[in-house]
C-alpha positions in Angstrom: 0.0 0.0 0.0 1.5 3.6 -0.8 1.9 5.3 2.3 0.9 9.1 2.4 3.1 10.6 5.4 2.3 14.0 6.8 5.1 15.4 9.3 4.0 17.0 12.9 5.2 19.4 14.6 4.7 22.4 17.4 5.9 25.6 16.0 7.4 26.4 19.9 10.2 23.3 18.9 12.6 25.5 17.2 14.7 22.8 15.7 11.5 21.0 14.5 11.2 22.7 11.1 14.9 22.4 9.9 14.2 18.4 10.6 10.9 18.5 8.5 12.7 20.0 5.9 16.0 17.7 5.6 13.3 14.9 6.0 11.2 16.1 3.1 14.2 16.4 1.0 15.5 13.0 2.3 11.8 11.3 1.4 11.7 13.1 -1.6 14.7 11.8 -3.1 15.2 8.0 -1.5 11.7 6.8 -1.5 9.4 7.3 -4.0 6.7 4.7 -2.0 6.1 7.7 0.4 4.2 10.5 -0.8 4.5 13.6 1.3 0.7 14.9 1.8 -1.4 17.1 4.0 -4.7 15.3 3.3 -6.1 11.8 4.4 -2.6 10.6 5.4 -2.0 6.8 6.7 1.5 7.8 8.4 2.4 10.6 10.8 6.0 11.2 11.5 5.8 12.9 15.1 8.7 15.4 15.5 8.8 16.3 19.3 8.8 14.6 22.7 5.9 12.6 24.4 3.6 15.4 24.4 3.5 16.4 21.1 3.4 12.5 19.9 0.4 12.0 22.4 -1.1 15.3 20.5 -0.9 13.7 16.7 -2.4 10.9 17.9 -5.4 12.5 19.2 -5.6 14.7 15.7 -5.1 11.8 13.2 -5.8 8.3 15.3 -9.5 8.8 14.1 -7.6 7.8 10.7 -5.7 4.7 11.8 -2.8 6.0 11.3 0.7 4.8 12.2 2.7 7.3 14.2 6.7 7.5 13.9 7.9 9.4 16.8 11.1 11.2 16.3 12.2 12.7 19.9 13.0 16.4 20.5 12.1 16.5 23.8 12.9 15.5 26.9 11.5 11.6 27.6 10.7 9.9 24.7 9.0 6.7 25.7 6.6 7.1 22.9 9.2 7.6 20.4 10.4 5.3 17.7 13.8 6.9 17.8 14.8 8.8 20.9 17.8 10.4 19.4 18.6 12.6 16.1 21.2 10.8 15.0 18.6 8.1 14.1 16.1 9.7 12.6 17.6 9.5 9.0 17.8 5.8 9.7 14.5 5.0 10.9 12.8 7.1 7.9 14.7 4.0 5.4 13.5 1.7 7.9 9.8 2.5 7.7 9.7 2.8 3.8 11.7 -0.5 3.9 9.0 -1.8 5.9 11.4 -3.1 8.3 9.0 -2.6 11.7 6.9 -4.5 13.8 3.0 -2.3 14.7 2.8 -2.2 18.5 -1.4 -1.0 18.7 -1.6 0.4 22.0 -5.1 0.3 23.9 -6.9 3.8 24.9 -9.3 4.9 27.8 -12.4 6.5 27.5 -14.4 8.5 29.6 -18.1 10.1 29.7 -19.3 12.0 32.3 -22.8 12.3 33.5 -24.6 14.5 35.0 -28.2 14.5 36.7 -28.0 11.2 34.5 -27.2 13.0 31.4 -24.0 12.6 29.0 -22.5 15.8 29.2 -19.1 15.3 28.0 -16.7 12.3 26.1 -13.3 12.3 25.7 -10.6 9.8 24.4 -7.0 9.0 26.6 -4.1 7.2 25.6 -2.0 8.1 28.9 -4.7 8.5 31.4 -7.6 10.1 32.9 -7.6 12.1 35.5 -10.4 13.6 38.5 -8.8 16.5 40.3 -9.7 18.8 43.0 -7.9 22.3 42.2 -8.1 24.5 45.5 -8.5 21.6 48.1 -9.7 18.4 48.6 -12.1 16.1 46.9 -14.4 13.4 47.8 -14.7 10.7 45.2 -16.1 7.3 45.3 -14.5 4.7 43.0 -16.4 1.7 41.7 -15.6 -1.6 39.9 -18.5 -3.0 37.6 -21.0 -1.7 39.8 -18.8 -2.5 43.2 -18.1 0.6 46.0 -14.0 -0.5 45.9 -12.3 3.1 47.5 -13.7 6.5 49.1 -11.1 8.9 48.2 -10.6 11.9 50.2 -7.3 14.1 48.4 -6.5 15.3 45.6 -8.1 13.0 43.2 -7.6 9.4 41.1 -6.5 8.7 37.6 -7.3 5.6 35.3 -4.2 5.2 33.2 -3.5 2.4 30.6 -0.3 0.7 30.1 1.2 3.6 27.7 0.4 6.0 30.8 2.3 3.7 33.0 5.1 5.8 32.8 3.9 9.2 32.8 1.4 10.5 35.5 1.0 7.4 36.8 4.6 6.8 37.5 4.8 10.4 39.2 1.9 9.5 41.5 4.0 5.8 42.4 1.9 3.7 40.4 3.5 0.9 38.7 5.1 0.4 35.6 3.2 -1.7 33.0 4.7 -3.4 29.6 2.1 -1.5 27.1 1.6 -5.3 25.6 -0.8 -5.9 28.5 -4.3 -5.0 27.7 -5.7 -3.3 31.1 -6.2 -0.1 33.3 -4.0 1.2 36.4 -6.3 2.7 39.0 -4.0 5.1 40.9 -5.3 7.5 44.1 -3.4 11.2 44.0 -2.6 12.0 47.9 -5.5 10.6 49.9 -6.0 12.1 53.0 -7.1 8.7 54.1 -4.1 5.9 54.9 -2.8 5.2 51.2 -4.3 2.4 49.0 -2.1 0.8 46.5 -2.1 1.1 42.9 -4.5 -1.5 41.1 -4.3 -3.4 37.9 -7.1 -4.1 36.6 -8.5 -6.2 33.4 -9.5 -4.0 30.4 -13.4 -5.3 30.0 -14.1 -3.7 34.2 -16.0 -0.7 33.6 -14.9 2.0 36.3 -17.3 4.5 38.1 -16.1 7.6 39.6 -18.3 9.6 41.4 -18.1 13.3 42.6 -19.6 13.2 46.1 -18.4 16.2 47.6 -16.5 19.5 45.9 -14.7 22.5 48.1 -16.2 25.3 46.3 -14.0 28.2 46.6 -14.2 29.7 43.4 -10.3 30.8 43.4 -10.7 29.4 39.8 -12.8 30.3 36.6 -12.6 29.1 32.9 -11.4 32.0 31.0 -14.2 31.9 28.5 -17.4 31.8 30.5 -15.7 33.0 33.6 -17.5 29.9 35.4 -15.5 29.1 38.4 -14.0 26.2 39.0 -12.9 23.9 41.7 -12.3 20.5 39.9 -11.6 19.1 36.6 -11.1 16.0 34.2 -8.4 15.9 32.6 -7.2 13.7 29.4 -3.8 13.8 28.8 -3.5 17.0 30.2 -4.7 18.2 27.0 -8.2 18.4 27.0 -9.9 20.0 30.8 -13.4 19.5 31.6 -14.7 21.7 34.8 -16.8 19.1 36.7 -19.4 19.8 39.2 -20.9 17.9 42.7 -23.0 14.8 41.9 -21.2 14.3 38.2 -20.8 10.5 37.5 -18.1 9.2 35.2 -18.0 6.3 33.6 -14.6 5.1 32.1 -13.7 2.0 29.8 -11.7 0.6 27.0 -12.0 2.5 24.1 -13.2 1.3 21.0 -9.4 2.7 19.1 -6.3 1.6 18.9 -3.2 3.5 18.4 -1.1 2.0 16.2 3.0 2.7 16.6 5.9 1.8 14.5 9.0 0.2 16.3 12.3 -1.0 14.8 14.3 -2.1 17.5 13.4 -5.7 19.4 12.4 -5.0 23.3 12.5 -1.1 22.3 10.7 -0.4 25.5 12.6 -2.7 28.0 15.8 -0.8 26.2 14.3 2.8 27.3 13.3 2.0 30.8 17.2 0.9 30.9 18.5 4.3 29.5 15.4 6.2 31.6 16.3 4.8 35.0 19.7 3.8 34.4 19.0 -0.1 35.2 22.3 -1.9 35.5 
């Protein structure tokens, strides 16, 4: 199949552009079974670090794309080549066809309230419920099961890609992104700590809002609602929530589809993350 590959980019990454143009050149002239393209692409070439790889594939995994992350930024798990060096390299790769599709599992969440959908959003890291000025009182449910009454800051849902991003900040543990499931991790309960859980993908999770802080130290710059806690996806979509808003989270129906070219490519960046001797 003749791949159309469109290159991403934030325009704050300064040296972003002067790689999308030596790549352009470089497809241009080596691999005539790429065509460079703006419109309905099938391959998006990331150029940035986790979060701007995490943005394409919100924009353009509704296409079933394959993203190629090239990192220039700081972390790089989600990248297919963490260094510059290899970016040339893994370019002739992909047209080659030499790479193996890792199709990573994302979480969704709708939120409810007075029994009405109100808001939907797609995660490939995690979502997130978060008090903003104080504490929050949430009550977490497994298929219908009260499992923890959170009092703190809040609880994320992460899958195995988040593993190593929020989740790992807030100690949760470290998941191979070949296993299908959800992380349920509590942010600062005031309460003695409960531990991290793993849980299989098909448990549908409840989180409800029983009790907000209202202070109002907070407003959404557009309406000038105030606000006192949120849901966050990715930390790139915020939805203000109120007291008595349900949300119910599950697998989502896409997939995320990534290209990788070295064997155990993840095992080999937790090594260079951590150091692991």
């Amino acid at each position: 199949m003749k791949k159309r590959l469109v290159i991403f980019y934030r325009k704050d990454n300064h040296r972003a552009p002067k790689w999308a143009a030596l790549l352009r050149a470089h497809i241009a002239k080596h691999h005539k079974n790429i065509t460079l393209t703006e419109e309905k692409p099938n391959v998006v070439v990331v150029l940035g670090g986790d979060g701007t790889i995490l943005e394409a594939s919100r924009i353009y995994g509704k296409q079933g794309v394959v993203v190629v992350g090239l990192n220039l930024g700081h972390v790089g798990f989600l990248a297919s080549a963490r260094r510059p060096r290899e970016f040339i390299k893994t370019i002739d790769a992909f047209a080659a066809g030499k790479y193996t599709l890792s199709k990573r599992m994302m979480v969704g969440a709708v939120v409810y309230r007075k029994n009405n959908p109100v808001y939907h959003t797609d995660s490939l890291n995690e979502i997130a419920v978060q008090g903003l000025s104080g504490a929050i009182k949430l009550t977490v449910s497994i298929d219908g099961h009260p499992l923890q009454y959170i009092h703190g800051n809040g609880v994320m849902v992460a899958t195995p890609t988040g593993s190593t991003a929020y989740n790992l900040s807030a100690h949760g543990p470290i998941v191979t992104p070949d296993i299908k499931c959800f992380i349920l991790t509590e942010l600062l309960d005031h309460h003695i700590p409960t531990p991290s859980m793993v849980l299989k993908r098909t448990k549908r999770i409840q989180i409800s809002v029983t009790e907000i802080r209202a202070k109002g130290l907070l407003s959404i710059t557009a309406t000038g609602e105030p606000v006192d806690a949120v849901l966050t996806s990715d930390d790139l979509n915020i939805f203000p929530l109120h007291e008595g808003d349900r949300i119910e989270i599950d697998r989502s129906k896409r997939l995320i589809k990534f290209a990788e070219f070295t064997p155990d490519y993840f095992y080999k960046s937790l090594q260079e993350k951590f150091a692991f001797r």
